[in-house]
C-alpha positions as CSV (number, residue, x, y, z in Angstrom):
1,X,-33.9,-36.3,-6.0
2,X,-30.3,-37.5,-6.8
3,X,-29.4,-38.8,-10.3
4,X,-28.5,-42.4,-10.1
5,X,-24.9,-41.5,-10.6
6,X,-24.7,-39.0,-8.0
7,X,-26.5,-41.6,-5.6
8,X,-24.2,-44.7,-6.2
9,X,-20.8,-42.6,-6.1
10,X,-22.3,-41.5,-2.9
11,X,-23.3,-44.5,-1.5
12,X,-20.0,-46.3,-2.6
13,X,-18.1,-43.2,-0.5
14,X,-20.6,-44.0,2.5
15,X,-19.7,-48.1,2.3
16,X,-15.8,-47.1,2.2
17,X,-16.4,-44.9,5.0
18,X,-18.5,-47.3,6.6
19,X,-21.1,-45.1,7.6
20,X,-25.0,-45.2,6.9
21,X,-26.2,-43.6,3.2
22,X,-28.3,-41.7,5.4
23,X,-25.7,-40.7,7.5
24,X,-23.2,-39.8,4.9
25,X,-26.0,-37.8,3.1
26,X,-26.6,-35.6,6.0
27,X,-22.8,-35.1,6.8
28,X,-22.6,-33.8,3.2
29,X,-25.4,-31.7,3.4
30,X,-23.9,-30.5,7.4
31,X,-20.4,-29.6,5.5
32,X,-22.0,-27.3,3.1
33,X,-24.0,-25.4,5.4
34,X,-22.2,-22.3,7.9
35,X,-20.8,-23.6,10.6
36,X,-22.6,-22.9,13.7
37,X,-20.3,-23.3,16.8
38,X,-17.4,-25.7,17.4
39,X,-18.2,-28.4,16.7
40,X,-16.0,-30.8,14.3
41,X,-18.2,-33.8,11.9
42,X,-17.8,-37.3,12.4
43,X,-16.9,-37.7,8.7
44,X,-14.2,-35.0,8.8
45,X,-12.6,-36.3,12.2
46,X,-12.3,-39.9,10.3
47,X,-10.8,-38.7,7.5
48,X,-8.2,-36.7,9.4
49,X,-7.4,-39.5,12.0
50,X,-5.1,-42.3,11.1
51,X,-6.4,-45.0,12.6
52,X,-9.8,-44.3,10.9
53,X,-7.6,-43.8,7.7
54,X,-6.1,-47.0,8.3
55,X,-9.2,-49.3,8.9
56,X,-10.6,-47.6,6.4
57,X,-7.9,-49.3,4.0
58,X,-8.6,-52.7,4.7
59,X,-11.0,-55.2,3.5
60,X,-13.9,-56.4,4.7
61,X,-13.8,-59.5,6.7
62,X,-16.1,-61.8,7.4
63,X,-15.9,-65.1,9.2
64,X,-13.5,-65.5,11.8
65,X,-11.3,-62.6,13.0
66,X,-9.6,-61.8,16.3
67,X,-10.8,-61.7,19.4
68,X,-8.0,-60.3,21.4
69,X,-7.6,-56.7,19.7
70,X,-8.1,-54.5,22.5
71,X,-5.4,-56.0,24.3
72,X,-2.8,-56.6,21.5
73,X,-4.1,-53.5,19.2
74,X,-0.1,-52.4,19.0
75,X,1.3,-55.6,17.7
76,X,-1.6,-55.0,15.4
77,X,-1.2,-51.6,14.5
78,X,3.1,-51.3,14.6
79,X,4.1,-55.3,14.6
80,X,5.0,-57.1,17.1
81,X,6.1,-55.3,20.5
82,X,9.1,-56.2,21.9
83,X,8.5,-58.0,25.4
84,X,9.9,-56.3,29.0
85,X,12.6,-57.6,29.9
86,X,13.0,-59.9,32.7
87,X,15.2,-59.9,35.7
């Protein structure tokens, strides 16, 4: 049983990670444990990558937000991109 401390830092990692308590708990308990194999956890991965690390600085929205991301994701991520030029 987790003390109620342990359990809301926990679950307060697991929101800013924005990941499942359950699922944070078992990544926890996975990084403790010898590795067996290869293979690299979810959690660690998003920590290392940027993207991750930069979504994972934003706030929450709710309400409207855009609907064109997967096509504009660099303005969003670098600023605007210059347009090609035209002939």
């Amino acid at each position: 049983m987790l003390s109620e401390e342990v359990k809301r830092r926990a679950m307060a990692e697991a929101r800013k990670l924005k990941v499942s308590f359950a699922d944070f708990v078992r990544q926890a308990i996975a990084e403790k444990l010898p590795h067996q194999g290869k293979g690299v956890d979810r959690l660690k991965r998003r920590r290392q990558d940027p993207l991750f690390r930069l979504c994972d600085r934003l706030p929450l929205v709710s309400g409207v937000t855009a609907t064109d991301v997967a096509g504009n994701h660099d303005d969003y991520l670098y600023g605007e991109t210059p347009k090609p030029a035209q002939r």
